[in-house]
C-alpha positions, -999 to 999 in steps of 0.1 A, spaced: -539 -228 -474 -579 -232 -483 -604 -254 -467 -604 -281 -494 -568 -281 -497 -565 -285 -453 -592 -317 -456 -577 -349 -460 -589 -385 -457 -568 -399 -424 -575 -404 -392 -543 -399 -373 -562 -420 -345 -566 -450 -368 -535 -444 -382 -519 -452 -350 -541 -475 -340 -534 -497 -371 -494 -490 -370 -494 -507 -333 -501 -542 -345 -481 -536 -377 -456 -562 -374 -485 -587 -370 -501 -582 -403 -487 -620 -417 -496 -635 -384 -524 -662 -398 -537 -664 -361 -529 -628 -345 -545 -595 -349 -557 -594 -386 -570 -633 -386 -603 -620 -401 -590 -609 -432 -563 -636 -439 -601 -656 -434 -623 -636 -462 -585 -631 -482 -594 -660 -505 -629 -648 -515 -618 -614 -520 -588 -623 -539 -609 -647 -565 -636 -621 -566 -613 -591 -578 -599 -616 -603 -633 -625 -615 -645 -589 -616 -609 -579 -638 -620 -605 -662 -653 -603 -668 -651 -562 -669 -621 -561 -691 -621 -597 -713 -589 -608 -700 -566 -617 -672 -551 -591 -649 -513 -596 -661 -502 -563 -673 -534 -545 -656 -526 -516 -636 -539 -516 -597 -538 -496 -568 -546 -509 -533 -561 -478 -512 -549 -488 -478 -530 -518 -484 -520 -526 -445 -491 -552 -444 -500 -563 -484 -519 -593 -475 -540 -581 -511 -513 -567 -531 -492 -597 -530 -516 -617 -543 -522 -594 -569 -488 -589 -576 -486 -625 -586 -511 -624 -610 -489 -601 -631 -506 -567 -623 -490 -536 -621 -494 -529 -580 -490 -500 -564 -496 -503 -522 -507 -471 -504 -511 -468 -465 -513 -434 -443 -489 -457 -423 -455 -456 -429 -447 -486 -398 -473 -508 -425 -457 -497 -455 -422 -506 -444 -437 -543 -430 -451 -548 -465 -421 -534 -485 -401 -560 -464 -425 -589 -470 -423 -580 -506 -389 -585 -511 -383 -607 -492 -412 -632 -515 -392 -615 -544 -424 -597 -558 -422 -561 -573 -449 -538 -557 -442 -499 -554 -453 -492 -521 -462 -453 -510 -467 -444 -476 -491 -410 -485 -530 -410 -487 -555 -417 -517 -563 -379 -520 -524 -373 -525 -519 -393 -550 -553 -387 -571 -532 -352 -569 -501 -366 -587 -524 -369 -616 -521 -407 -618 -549 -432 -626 -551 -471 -625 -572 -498 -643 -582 -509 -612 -587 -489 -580 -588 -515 -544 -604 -501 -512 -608 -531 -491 -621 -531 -454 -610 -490 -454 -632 -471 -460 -652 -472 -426 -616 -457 -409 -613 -428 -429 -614 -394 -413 -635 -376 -445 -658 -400 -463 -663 -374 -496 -624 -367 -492 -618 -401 -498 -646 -407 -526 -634 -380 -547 -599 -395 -549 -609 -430 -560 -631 -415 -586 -599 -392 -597 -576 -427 -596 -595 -448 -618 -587 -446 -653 -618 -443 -680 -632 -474 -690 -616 -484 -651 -629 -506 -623 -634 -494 -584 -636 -522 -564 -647 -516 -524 -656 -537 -493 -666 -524 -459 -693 -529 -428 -729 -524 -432 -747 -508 -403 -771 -528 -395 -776 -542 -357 -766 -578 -374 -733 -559 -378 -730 -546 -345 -734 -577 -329 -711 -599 -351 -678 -573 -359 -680 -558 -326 -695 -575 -298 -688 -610 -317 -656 -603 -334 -642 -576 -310 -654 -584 -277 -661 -625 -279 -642 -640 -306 -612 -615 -299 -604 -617 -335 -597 -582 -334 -583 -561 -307 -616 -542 -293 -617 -506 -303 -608 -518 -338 -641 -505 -354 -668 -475 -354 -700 -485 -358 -715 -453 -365 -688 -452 -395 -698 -484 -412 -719 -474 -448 -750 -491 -458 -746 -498 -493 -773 -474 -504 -753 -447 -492 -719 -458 -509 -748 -467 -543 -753 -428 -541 -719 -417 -532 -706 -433 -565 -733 -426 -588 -733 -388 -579 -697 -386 -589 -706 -399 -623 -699 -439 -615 -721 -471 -626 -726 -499 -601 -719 -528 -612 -730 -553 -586 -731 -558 -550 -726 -588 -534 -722 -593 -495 -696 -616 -481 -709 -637 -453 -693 -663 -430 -706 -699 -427 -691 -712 -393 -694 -747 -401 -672 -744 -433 -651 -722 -413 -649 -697 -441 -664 -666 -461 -691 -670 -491 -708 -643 -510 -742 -640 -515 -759 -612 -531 -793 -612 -509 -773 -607 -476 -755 -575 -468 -763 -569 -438 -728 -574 -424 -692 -573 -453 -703 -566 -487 -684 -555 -517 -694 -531 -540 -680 -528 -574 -683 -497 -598 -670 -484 -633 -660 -457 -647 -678 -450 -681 
């Protein structure tokens, strides 16, 4: 086997780490609190993106979501009559959100394989989802190279992940981790979070156009997520096409 076909995109360590909590993924107030928190923003922002990028709603719109978890954002897409395929490196996550699926009668094909696997498969989707994932991969170019491969021409990526910054440091890990216990601690890298220059250059080198970035950022008082493009210094999203 050569070297390129040996490197792959999972962690086995993450992989586990991430299948050990599994069954809490639909838990409102367990484990993955923080993103059923930002899960409102993110879900009217990919809608917004879809719309303005393609002049339409996202019924009929094929998506992928890279690293799906339990489904908590391929449900939702599922209901806005996309085409939704859900892929996770873990099967234990794949079988919570195949269950959770049926059993809100929605019909989302669910793969338990990685992104570079399927780009392999030759398929491509009008939209490509990588969602608080990217910063737990085990090869970051791995992992760009098969997004780029997944989205149709004419396509949308659409990613979200950490900054590193201190700011970010002190509010996803000491704050979230170690204070809040929103998240059990070990639960992110900091030395893998991306500044968004380096994603900007990642995706343009590979023949992608930014679109926009916009960073997502919590206001306690409101007790939810906004965006707001002049702060990234801790979530942002970045979305890119493929021309």
């Amino acid at each position: 086997m050569s070297e390129a076909a040996r490197k792959t995109s999972i962690d086995p360590q993450e992989v586990e780490q991430f299948s050990r909590i599994a069954d809490e993924w639909w838990d409102e107030n367990g484990k993955f609190k923080p993103l059923h928190r930002i899960n409102p923003l993110r879900i009217s922002y990919i809608q917004s993106q879809a719309k303005q990028h393609f002049g339409r709603e996202m019924g009929g719109l094929s998506l992928v979501d890279i690293g799906c978890g339990g489904g908590l954002i391929s449900e939702p897409m599922a209901r806005t009559g996309a085409k939704v395929t859900g892929v996770d490196a873990s099967e234990k996550n794949i079988a919570v959100a195949t269950l959770h699926a049926q059993k809100s009668a929605l019909d989302i094909r669910y793969l338990a394989t990685s992104a570079e696997q399927l780009a392999a498969s030759g398929e491509q989707f009008d939209i490509v989802l990588a969602l608080e994932i990217i910063e737990h991969v085990a090869d970051i170019d791995v992992f760009y190279d098969a997004l780029v491969k997944l989205v149709k021409p004419g396509g949308l990526i659409i990613l979200s992940t950490m900054n590193r910054t201190p700011k970010s440091y002190a509010m996803a890990i000491v704050g979230a981790e170690y204070i809040l216990r929103w998240l059990p601690r070990g639960t992110h890298s900091w030395s893998k979070f991306i500044k968004p220059s380096e994603m900007s250059r990642a995706l343009t080198t590979r023949g992608l156009a930014i679109r926009e970035t916009q960073g997502m950022v919590f206001a306690p008082l409101e007790w939810k997520f906004t965006l707001d493009s002049k702060d990234l210094d801790v979530n942002y999203l970045m979305v890119a096409t493929k021309t």
